[in-house]
C-alpha positions in Angstrom: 25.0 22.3 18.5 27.8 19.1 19.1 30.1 19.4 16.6 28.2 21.5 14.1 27.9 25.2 14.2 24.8 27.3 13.3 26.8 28.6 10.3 27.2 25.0 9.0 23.5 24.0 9.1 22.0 27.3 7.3 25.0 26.7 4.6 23.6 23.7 4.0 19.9 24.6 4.5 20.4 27.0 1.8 22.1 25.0 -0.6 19.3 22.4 -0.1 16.9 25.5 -0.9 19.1 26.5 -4.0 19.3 23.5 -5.5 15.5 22.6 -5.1 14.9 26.1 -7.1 17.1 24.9 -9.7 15.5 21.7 -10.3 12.3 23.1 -10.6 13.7 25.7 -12.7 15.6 23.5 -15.0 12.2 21.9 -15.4 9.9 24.7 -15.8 7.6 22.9 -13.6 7.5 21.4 -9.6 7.0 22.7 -6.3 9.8 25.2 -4.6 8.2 26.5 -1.9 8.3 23.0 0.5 11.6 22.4 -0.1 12.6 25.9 0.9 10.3 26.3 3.6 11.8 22.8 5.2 15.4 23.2 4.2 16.7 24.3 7.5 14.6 21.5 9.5 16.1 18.6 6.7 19.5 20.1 7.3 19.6 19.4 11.4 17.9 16.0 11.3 19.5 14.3 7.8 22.9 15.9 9.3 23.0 15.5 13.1 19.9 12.7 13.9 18.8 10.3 11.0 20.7 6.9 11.5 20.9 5.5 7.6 23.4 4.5 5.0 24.0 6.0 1.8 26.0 3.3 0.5 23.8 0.3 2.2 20.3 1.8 1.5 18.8 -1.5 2.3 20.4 -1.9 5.8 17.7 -3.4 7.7 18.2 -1.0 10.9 18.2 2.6 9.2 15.7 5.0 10.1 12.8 5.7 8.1 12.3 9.1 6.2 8.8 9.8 4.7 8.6 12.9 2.7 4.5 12.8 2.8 4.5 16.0 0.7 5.7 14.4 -2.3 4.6 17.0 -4.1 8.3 19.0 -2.3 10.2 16.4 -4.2 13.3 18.1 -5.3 13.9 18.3 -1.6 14.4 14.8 -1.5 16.3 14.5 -4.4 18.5 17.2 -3.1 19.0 15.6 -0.2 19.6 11.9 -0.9 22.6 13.1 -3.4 24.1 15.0 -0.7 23.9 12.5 1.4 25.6 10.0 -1.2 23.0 8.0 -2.8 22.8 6.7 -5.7 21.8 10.3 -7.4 24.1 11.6 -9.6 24.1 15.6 -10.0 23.0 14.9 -13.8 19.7 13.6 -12.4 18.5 16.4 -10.6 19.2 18.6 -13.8 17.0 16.0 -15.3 14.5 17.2 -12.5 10.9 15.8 -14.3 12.4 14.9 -17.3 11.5 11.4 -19.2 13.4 8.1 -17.3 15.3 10.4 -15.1 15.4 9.1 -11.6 13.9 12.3 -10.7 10.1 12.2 -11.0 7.9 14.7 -9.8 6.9 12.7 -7.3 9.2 10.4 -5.0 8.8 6.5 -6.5 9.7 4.0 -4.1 12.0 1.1 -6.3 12.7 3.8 -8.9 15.2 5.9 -6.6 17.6 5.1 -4.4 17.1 5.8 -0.7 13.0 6.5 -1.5 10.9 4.8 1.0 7.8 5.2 -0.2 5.7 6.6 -3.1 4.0 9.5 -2.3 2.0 12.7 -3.5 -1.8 11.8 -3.1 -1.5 13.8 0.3 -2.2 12.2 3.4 -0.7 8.5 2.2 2.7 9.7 3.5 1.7 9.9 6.9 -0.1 6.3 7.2 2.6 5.0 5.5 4.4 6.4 7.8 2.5 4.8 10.7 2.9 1.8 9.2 6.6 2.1 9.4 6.7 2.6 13.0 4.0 -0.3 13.7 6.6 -2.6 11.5 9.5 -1.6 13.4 7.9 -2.3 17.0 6.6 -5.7 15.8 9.9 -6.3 14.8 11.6 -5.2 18.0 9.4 -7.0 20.4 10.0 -10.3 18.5 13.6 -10.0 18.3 14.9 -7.5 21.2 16.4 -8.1 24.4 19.0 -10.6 24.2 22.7 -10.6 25.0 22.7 -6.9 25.0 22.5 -6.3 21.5 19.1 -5.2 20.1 18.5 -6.0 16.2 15.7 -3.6 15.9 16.4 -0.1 16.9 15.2 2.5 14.4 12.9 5.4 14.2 10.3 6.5 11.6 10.3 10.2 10.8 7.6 12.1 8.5 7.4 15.2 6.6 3.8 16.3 6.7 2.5 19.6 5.2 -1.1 21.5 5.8 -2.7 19.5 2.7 -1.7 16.3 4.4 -3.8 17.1 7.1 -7.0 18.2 5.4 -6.9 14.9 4.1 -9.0 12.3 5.7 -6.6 9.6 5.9 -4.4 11.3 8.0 -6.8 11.3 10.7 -7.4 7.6 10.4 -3.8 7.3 10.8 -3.4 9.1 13.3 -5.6 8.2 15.6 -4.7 4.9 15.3 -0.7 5.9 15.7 -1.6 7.8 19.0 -3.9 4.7 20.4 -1.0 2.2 19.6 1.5 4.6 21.0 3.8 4.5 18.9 6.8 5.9 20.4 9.3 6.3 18.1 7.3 7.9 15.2 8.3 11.9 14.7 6.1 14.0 12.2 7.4 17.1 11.3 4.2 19.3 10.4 5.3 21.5 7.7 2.7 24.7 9.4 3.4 27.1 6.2 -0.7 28.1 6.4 -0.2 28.0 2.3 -2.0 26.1 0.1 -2.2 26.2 -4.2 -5.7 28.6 -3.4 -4.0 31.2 -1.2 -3.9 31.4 2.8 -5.1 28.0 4.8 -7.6 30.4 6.3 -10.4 29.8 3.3 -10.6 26.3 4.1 -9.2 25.6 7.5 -9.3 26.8 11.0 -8.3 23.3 13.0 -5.8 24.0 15.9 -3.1 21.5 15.2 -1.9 21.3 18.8 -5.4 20.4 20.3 -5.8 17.7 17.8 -2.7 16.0 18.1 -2.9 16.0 22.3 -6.6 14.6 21.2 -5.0 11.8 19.5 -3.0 11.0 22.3 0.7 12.5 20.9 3.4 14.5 22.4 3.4 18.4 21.0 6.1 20.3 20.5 6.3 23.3 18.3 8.8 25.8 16.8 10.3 28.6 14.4 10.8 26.1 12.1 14.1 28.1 10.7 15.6 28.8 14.1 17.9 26.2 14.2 18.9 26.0 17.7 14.9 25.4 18.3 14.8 22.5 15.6 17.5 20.8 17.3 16.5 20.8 21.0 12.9 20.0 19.2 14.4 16.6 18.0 16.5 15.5 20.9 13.5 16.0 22.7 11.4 14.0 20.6 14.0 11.3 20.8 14.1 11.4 24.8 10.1 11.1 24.8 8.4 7.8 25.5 5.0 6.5 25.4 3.4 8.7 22.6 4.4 9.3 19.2 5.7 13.2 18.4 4.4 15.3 16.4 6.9 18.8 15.9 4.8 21.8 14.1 7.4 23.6 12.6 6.1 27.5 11.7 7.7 27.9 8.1 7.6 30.5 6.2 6.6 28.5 2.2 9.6 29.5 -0.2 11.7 30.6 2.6 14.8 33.0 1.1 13.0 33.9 -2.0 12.8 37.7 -1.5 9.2 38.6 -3.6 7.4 35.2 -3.8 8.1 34.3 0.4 5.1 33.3 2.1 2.7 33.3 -1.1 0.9 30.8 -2.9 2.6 31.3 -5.8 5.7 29.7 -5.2 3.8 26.7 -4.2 3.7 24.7 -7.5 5.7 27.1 -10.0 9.5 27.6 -10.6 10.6 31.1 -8.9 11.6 32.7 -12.8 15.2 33.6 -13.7 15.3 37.2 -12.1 13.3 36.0 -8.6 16.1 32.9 -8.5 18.9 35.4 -9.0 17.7 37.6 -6.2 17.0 34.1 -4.3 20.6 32.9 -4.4 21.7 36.9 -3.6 19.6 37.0 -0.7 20.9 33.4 0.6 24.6 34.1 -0.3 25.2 32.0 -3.1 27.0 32.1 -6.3 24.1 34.3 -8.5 25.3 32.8 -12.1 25.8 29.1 -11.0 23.3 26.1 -11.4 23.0 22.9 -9.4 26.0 24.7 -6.9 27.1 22.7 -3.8 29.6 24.0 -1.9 32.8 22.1 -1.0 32.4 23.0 2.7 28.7 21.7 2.1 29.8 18.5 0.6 32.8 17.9 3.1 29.6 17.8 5.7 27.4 15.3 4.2 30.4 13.0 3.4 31.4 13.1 7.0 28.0 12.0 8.2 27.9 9.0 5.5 31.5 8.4 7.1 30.2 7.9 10.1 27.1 6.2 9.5 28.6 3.8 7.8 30.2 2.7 10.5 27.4 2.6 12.1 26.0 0.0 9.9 29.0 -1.8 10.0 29.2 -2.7 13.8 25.7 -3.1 13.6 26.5 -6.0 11.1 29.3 -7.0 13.4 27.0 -7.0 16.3 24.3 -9.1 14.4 26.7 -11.7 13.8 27.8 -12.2 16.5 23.8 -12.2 17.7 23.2 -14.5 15.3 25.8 -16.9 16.3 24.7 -17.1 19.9 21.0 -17.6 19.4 20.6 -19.4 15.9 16.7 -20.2 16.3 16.2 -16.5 16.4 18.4 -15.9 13.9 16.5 -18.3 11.2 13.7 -16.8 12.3 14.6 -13.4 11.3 15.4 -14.6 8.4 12.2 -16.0 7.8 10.5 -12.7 8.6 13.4 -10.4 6.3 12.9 -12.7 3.0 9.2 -13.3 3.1 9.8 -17.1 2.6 7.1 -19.5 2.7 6.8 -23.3 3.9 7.7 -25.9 1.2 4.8 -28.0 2.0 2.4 -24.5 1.7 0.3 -26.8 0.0 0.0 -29.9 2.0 -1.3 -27.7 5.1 -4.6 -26.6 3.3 -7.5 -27.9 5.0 -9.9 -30.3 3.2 -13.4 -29.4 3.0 -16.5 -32.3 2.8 -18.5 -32.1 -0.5 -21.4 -32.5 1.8 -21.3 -29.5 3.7 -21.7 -26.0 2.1 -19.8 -23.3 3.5 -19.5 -19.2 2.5 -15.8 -18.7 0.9 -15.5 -16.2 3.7 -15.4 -19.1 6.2 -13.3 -21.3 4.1 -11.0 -18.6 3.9 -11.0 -17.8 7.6 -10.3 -21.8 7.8 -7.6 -21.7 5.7 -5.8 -18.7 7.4 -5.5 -20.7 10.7 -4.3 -23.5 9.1 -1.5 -21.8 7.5 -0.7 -19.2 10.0 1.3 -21.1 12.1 3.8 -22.3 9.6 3.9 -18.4 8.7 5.3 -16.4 11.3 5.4 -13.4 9.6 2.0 -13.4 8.3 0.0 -10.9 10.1 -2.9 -8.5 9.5 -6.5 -7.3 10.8 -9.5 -6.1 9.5 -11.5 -2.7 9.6 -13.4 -3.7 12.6 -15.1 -6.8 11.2 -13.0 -9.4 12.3 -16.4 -11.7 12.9 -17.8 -11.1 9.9 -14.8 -11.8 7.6 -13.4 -14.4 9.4 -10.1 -13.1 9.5 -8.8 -13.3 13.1 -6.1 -15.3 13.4 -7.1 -17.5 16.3 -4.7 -17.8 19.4 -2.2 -15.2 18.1 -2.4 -12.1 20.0 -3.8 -8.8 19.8 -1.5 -5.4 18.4 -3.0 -3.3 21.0 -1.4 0.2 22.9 2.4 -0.8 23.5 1.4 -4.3 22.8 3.1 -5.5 19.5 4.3 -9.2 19.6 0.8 -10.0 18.5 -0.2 -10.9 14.9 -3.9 -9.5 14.8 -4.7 -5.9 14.4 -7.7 -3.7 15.5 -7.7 -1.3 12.7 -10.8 0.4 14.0 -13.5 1.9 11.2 -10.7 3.1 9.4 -10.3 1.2 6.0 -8.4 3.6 3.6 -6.2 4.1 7.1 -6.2 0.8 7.1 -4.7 0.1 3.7 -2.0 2.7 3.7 -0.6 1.7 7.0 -0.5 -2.2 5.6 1.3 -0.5 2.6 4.1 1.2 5.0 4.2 -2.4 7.1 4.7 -3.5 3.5 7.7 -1.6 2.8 9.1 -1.8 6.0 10.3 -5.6 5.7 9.4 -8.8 8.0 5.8 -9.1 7.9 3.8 -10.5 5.0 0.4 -8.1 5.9 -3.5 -8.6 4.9 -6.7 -6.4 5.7 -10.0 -6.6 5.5 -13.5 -5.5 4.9 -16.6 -5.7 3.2 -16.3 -5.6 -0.3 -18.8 -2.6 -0.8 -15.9 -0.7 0.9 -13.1 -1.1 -0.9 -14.3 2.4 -2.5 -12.8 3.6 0.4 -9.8 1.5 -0.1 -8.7 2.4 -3.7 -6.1 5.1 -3.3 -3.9 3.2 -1.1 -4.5 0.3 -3.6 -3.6 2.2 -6.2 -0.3 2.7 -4.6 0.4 -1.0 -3.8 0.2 -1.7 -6.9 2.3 1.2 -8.2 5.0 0.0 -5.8 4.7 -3.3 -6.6 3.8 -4.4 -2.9 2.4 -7.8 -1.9 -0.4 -6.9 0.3 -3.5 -8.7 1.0 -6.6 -7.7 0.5 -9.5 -9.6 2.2 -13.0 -8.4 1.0 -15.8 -10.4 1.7 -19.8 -10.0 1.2 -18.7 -9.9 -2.6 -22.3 -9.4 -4.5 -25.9 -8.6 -4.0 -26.2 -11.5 -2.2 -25.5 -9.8 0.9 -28.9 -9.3 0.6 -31.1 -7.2 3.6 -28.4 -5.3 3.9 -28.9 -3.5 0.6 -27.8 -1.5 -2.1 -25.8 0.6 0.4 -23.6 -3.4 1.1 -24.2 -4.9 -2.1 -21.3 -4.0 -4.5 -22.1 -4.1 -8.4 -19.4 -2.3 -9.8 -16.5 -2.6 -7.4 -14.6 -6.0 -9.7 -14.9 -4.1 -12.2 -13.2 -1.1 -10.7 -10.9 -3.0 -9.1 -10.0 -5.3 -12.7 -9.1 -2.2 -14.2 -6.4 -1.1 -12.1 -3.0 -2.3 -13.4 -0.8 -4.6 -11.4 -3.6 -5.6 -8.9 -4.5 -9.6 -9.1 -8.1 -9.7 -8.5 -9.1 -13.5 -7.3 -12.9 -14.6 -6.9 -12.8 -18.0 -6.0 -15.8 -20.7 -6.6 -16.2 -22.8 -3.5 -14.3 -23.2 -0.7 -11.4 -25.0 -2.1 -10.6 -22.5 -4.7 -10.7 -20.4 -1.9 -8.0 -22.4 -0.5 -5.3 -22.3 -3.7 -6.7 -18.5 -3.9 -4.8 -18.3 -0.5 -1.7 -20.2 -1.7 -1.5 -17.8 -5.0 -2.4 -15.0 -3.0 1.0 -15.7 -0.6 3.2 -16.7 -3.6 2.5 -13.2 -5.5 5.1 -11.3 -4.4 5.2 -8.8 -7.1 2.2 -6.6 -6.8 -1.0 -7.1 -4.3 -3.7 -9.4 -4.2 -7.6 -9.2 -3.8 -9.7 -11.6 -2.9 -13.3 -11.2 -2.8 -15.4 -13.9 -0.6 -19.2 -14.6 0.1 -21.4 -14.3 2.8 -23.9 -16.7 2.0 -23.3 -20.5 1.6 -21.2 -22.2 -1.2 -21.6 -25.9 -2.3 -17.8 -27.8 -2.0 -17.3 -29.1 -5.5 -16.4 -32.6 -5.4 -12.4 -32.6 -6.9 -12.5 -36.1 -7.1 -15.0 -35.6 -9.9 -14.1 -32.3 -11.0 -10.3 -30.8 -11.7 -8.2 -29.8 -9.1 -8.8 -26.3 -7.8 -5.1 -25.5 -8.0 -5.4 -24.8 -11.4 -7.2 -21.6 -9.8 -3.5 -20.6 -10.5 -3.9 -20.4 -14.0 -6.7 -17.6 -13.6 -9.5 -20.1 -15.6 -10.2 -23.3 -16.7 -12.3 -25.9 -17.7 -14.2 -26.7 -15.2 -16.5 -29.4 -16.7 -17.8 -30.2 -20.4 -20.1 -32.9 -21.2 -18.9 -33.6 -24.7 -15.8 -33.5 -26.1 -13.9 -30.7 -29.0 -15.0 -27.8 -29.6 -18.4 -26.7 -27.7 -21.5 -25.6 -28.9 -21.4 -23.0 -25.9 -19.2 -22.0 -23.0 -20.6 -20.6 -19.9 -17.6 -18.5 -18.1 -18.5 -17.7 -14.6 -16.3 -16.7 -11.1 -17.4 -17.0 -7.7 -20.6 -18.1 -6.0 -22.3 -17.9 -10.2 -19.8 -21.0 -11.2 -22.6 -23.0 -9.1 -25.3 -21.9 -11.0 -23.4 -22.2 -14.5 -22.6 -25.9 -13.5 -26.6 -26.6 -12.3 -27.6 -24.8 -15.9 -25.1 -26.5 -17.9 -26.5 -30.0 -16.7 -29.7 -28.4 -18.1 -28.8 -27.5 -21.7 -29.8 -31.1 -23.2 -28.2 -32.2 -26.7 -26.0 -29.4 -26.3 -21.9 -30.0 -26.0 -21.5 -27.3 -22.8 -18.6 -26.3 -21.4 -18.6 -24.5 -18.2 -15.0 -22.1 -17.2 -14.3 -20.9 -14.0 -12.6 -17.6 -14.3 -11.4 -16.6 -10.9 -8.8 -14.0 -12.1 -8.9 -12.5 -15.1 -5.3 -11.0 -14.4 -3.7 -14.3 -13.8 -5.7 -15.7 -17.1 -4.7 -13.2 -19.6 -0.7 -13.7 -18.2 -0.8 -17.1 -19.6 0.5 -18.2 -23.0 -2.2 -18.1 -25.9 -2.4 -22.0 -26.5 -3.3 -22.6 -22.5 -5.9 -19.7 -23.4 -7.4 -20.9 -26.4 -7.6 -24.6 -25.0 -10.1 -22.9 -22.5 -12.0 -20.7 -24.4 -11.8 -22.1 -27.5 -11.7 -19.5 -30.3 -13.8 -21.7 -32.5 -16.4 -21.6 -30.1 -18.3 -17.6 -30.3 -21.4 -18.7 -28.4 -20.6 -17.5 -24.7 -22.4 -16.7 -21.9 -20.6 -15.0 -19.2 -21.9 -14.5 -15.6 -21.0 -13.0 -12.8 -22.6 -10.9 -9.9 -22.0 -7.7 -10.9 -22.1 -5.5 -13.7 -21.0 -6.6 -17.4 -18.4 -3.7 -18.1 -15.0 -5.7 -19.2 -16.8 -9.0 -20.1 -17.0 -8.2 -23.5 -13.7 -9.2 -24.4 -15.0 -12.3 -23.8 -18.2 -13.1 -24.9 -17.5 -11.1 -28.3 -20.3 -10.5 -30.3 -22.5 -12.7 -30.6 -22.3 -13.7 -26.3 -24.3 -12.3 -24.0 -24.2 -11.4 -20.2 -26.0 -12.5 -17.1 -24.9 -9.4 -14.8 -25.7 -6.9 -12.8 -25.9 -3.3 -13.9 -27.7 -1.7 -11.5 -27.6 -1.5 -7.8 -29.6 -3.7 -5.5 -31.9 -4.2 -3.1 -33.3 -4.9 0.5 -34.4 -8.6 0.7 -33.5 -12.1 1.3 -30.7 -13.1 -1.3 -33.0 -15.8 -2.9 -35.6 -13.3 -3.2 -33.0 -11.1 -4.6 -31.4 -14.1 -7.2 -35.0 -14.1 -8.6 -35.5 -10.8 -9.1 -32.1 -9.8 -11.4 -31.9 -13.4 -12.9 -29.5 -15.4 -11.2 -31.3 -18.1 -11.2 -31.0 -21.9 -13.5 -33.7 -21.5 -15.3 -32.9 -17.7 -16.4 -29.1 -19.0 -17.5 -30.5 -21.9 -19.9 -33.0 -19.3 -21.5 -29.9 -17.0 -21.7 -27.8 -19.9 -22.9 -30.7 -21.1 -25.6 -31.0 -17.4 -27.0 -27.3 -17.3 -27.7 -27.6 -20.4 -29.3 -30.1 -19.3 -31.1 -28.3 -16.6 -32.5 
């Protein structure tokens, strides 16, 4: 075992284990049995095989470590202040406790060394694969010059049984076998316990059979014989051409001597007397708390000796690197700080006022015309590149062993999809976008609930936007999906008029860099509003403005609208005779409501109560905008098979039906 004995590693393993039982103790709450179970397979691989930095946890060439369990959290937590993070002792006593640095679940940005958010099972793994496809992008770019490679990390994931009974994991991979992704090791976490009882009642899957399926390398072990665990990962390292997946046989709350392979020390602290007889059993100090040997220290100090030294003539190395090919080095500096063109702007395409065209084109448009001045702008869609427009033309394919590409095949995977842009995300040196039809983004949500927990600057592309999607049906036609999306904190929802606004969409799409974007595009046909005539669509920015009044102070009405109904609201505005209209367009709510209250009341006057709001979809949320006495032209219920026209008719999206809507508010 090199220069660590078997004694060494189950020290540690079990003060890993101890400590985990404490924080959950401490807490009266949180999940033992993972961190016990894994202990001994954390100890080899955080002490003999995962390349990192304690005290550079942004180093750009440390391994990956995805804890997909997040539930097993206090194994983390123990781990990371072993290894010399930025953890104090006091803050695994503080295990769950309110602003500790300890949450239940792992939060990426809120803890030092944690790579990713997880605990919605299953997310962990494609984040995981996203990682790995980041990190192979990223090495065929930059590798193979002078010697010196810039890019030479691994991704490793812990994975339990829940995580595979989730769906997403087999949309992940799937896709991680097809790419073959080489240098991505899961650890499967095979404990066969779940909170019900045994994995029997629910599952009966053969692990090794589906992995081979997918098109991985299978190894498996005793995952606490740690002479096994080791010659499992230095085989895994030697592999090529497949990712690995290692199915460690655990035993779930391995050392506790009455709750060992049960359920219930899955999700509940062990109790005073069963942690007594755990610590006895282990050979640790019975009446001590949060105990870490010196012997166990002295280990894990050594290691974050030597790794960083490690980082250190890495840095040397990439100096030198960077000296001797300077192109590539700007480059990669492009790619590690996200940064954008100065003339972003300038590179927009122009569109004729005489020509309509569906936002999803425009946007397809302006993709191409920006992508080459953004290198690191890359992304794919969830096999519907043709239909929203999203192929970057010229570019490349991702494809198996392929990665100097920019356009990925996701395949009919789109919550896959979304989780492995988030782990591309968080990886560093690509600026990522997917896409899909907007009815789908149902399928989307939880990993869009976790970019915008994390704060990640993703880009969503979802196109066929309303029930003018038309034949396709109710099954296509979204109705409540903006506002299900609107409601989710952090997330920038954009829904742009024509095809320019689809164009400064793009632009304020690129330059949010502090949570992710959505922008939702039409099939069918949009008129190019004239901006010589009208305001400039950059004020898109802004979230709404006013788009056109015919008189002048305070109006007698204001029609709001976003997207493809900001046409009809202008054609009924022009309508509304001897009336002083004002028609908004209100492409982001989000981006509205963050501006100050006098650019807010300048364009929906507070003086003015008479509003008409519409939109393609239903009216939940509009309400704090029309008030009392506005009204709605929305959608609230589904739809239906037919020709969109045929379809505008029918639920009232039509010119005529907006001025009677318009006079009746008047009215009021």
């Amino acid at each position: 075992m090199a220069t660590l004995s078997l004694e060494q590693l189950s020290h540690a393993a079990n003060t890993i284990r101890c400590l985990a039982a404490d924080g959950v103790q401490a807490a009266k709450s949180g999940h033992p049995g993972l961190p016990m179970g894994m202990a001994d397979v954390a100890a080899v691989l955080w002490l003999k095989y995962l390349k990192h930095c304690p005290t550079d946890s942004r180093w750009a060439d440390r391994d990956r470590f995805v804890l997909s369990g997040g539930h097993g959290s206090m194994l983390l937590y123990s781990l990371l202040h072993l290894a010399g993070y930025e953890l104090p002792l006091d803050e695994l006593k503080r295990f769950r406790q309110i602003d500790s640095k300890t949450p239940g679940h792992p939060e990426h940005g809120h803890t030092d060394g944690v790579e990713t958010t997880t605990g919605p099972l299953g997310q962990g793994i494609a984040n995981a694969v996203g990682f790995a496809i980041a990190e192979r992008m990223l090495a065929a770019r930059f590798n193979g010059a002078d010697g010196f490679d810039p890019v030479d990390h691994r991704t490793f994931a812990f994975c339990g049984d829940g995580d595979l009974m989730e769906g997403v994991s087999h949309e992940a991979c799937s896709l991680a076998g097809h790419l073959q992704l080489d240098r991505l090791v899961l650890f499967y976490d095979s404990n066969r316990i779940t909170i019900e009882g045994h994995t029997h009642l629910a599952l009966s899957d053969d692990p090794k059979l589906r992995f081979k399926a997918y098109g991985w390398h299978v190894l498996e072990i005793d995952g606490h014989d740690l002479t096994a665990i080791d010659k499992a990962i230095r085989k895994a390292l030697k592999l090529r051409g497949k990712p690995v997946c290692i199915i460690c046989n655990t035993l779930i709350g391995k050392g506790s001597p009455n709750k060992v392979d049960t359920h219930d020390v899955h999700g509940a602290p062990l109790g005073d007397d069963e942690l007594r007889l755990t610590k006895r059993a282990l050979g640790m100090p019975e009446d001590q708390f949060f105990h870490i040997p010196v012997a166990v220290a002295d280990l894990f100090k050594a290691r974050a000796a030597k790794m960083r030294r490690a980082a250190n003539a890495w840095i040397r190395s990439f100096k030198t690197w960077e000296a001797a090919h300077p192109e590539k080095a700007a480059l990669w500096n492009t790619h590690m700080t996200g940064v954008l063109p100065a003339d972003l702007d300038a590179r927009l395409p122009v569109f004729d006022p005489a020509k309509a065209v569906a936002t999803r084109t425009a946007s397809g448009t302006v993709m191409n015309a920006l992508a080459p001045a953004i290198p690191h702008l890359v992304g794919g869609s969830a096999d519907l590149a043709p239909s929203t427009m999203t192929a970057l033309k010229g570019m490349g394919d991702i494809g198996p062993g392929r990665f100097d590409g920019r356009n990925f095949h996701f395949g009919v995977r789109e919550f896959g999809m979304c989780a492995v842009m988030n782990g591309i995300a968080l990886h560093g040196g690509f600026r990522v976008f997917g896409a899909t039809f907007f009815v789908f983004s149902d399928y989307c949500r939880p990993a869009i609930r976790l970019a915008a927990l994390m704060k990640l600057p993703v880009i969503y592309v979802f196109t066929h936007d309303s029930f003018y999607v038309g034949e396709d049906g109710p099954t296509h036609e979204p109705v409540e999906h903006i506002a299900a999306l609107r409601c989710m904190p952090g997330l920038t929802v954009l829904r742009p008029a024509d095809p320019t606004e689809t164009a400064a969409a793009w632009v304020a799409a690129l330059r949010n860099t502090e949570g992710p974007t959505a922008l939702l595009l039409t099939r069918q046909n949009m008129e190019v509003i004239d901006r010589s005539i009208y305001p400039a669509a950059a004020l898109l920015e802004k979230g709404a403005y006013t788009l056109w009044q015919n008189g002048a102070g305070t109006p007698d009405i204001t029609l709001i609208a976003t997207g493809s109904e900001v046409e009809l609201a202008l054609a009924a505005a022009k309508r509304l005779d001897g009336v002083n209209v004002r028609v908004v367009s209100m492409p982001s709510w989000e981006r509205f409501e963050a501006q100050p209250e006098n650019y807010r009341h300048a364009v929906l006057d507070p003086a003015c109560c008479k509003r008409l709001a519409i939109e393609a979809g239903v009216a939940f949320g509009w309400q704090r905008y029309v008030g009392r006495c506005g009204r709605t032209v929305t959608l609230d219920t589904f739809g239906a098979s037919a020709p969109y026209k045929a379809l505008a008719a029918r639920f009232g999206f039509t010119v005529d039906n907006v001025v009677a809507q318009a006079r009746a508010v008047l009215a009021q």
